[in-house]
C-alpha positions as CSV (number, residue, x, y, z in Angstrom):
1,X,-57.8,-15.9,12.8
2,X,-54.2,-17.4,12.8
3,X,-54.2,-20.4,15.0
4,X,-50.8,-19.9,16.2
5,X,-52.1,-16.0,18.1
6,X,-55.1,-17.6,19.0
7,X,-53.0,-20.2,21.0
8,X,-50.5,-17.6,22.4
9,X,-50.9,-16.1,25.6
10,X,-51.7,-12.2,25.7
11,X,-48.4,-10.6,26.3
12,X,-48.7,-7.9,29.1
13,X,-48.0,-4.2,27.5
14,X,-44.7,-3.2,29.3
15,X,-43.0,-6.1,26.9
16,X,-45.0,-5.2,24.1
17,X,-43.7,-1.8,24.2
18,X,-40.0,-3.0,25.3
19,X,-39.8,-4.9,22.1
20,X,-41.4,-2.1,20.1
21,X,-38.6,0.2,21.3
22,X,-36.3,-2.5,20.8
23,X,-37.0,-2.2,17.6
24,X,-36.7,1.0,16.6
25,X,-33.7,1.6,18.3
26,X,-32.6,-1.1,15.7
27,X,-34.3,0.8,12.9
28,X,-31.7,3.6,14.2
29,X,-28.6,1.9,14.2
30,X,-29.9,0.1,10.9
31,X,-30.6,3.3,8.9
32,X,-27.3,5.1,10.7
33,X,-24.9,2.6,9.7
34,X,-26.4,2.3,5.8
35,X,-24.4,5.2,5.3
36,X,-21.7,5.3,7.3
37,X,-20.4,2.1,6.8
38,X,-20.1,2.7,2.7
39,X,-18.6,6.1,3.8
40,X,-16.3,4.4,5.9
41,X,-14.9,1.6,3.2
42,X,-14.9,4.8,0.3
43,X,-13.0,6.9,3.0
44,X,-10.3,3.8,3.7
45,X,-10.5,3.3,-0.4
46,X,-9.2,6.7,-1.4
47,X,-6.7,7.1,2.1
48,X,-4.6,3.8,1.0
49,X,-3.5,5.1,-2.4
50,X,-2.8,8.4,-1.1
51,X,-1.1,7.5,2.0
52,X,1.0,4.6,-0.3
53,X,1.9,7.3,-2.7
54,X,3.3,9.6,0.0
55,X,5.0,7.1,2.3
56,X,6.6,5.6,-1.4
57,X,10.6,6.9,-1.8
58,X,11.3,8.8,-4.7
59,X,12.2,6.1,-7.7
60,X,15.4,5.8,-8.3
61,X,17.2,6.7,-11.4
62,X,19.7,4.9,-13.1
63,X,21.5,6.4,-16.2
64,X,24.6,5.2,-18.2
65,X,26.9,7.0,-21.3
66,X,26.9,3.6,-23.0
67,X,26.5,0.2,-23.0
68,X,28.0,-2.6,-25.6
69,X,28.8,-6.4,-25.0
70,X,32.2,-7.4,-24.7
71,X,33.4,-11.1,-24.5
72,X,29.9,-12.2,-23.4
73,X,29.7,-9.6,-20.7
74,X,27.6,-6.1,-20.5
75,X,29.6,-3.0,-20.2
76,X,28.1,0.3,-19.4
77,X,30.3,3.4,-19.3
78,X,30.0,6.0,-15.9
79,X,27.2,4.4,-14.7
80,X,25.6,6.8,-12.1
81,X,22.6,5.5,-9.5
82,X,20.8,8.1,-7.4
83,X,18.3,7.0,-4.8
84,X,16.6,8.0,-1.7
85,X,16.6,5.2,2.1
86,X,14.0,3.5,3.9
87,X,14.6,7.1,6.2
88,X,14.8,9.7,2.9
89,X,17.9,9.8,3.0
90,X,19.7,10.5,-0.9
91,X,22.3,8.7,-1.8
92,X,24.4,8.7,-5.1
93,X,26.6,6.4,-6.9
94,X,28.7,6.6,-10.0
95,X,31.2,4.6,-11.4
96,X,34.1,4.2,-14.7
97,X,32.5,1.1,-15.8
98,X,30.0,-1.5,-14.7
99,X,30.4,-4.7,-16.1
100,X,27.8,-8.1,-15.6
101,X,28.1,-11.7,-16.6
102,X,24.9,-12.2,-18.6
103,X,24.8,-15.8,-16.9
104,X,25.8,-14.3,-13.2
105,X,22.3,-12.0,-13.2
106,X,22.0,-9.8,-10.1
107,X,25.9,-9.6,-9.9
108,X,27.6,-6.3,-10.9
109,X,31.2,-5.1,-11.0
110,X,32.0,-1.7,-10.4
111,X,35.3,-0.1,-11.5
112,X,36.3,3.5,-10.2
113,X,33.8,3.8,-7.6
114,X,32.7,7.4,-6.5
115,X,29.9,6.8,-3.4
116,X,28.2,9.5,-1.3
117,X,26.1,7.7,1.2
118,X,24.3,8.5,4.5
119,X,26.0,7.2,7.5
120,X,22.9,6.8,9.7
């Protein structure tokens, strides 16, 4: 009824049934990878956060007696820094006073230095 099949050529039945199992081998790999490719992405969803959170040091924590501004400048009293390395290593650091310039940011100095730190 079509004009275009009326026009085509009768296929013999070895390709007929080539491209039939052509195509359900595809219906296969179709319906196989419907799930497991959503499984997959959920499965790399919920291993990045975990793996993040493990690989992550411990924070760091930073504590001071006081602080007060003198002459323009921050002064905390016995600062202390504790800390883990890149390689989980702890480290600790305390000091008599820590004083920084409010206009020299990122700069501190430390008097009476007490530093335990790994030497690898």
């Amino acid at each position: 009824t079509n004009a275009e099949t009326a026009l085509a050529p009768a296929a013999p039945a070895g390709t007929r049934g080539d491209a039939f199992d052509r195509a359900q081998r595809h219906s296969r790999r179709v319906r196989v990878l419907k799930f497991a490719v959503p499984l997959l992405a959920a499965g790399i969803a919920i291993a990045f956060p975990v793996y993040s959170y493990l690989a992550a040091p411990v924070s760091i924590s930073v504590q001071a007696e006081g602080s007060a501004f003198a002459d323009g400048k921050l002064v905390m009293a016995n600062p202390k820094l504790n800390g883990f390395t890149k390689q989980k290593l702890p480290y600790s650091l305390t000091a008599l006073r820590a004083i920084q310039d409010v206009g020299k940011q990122g700069i501190i100095d430390l008097e009476g230095i007490n530093a335990k730190l790994p030497l690898t």
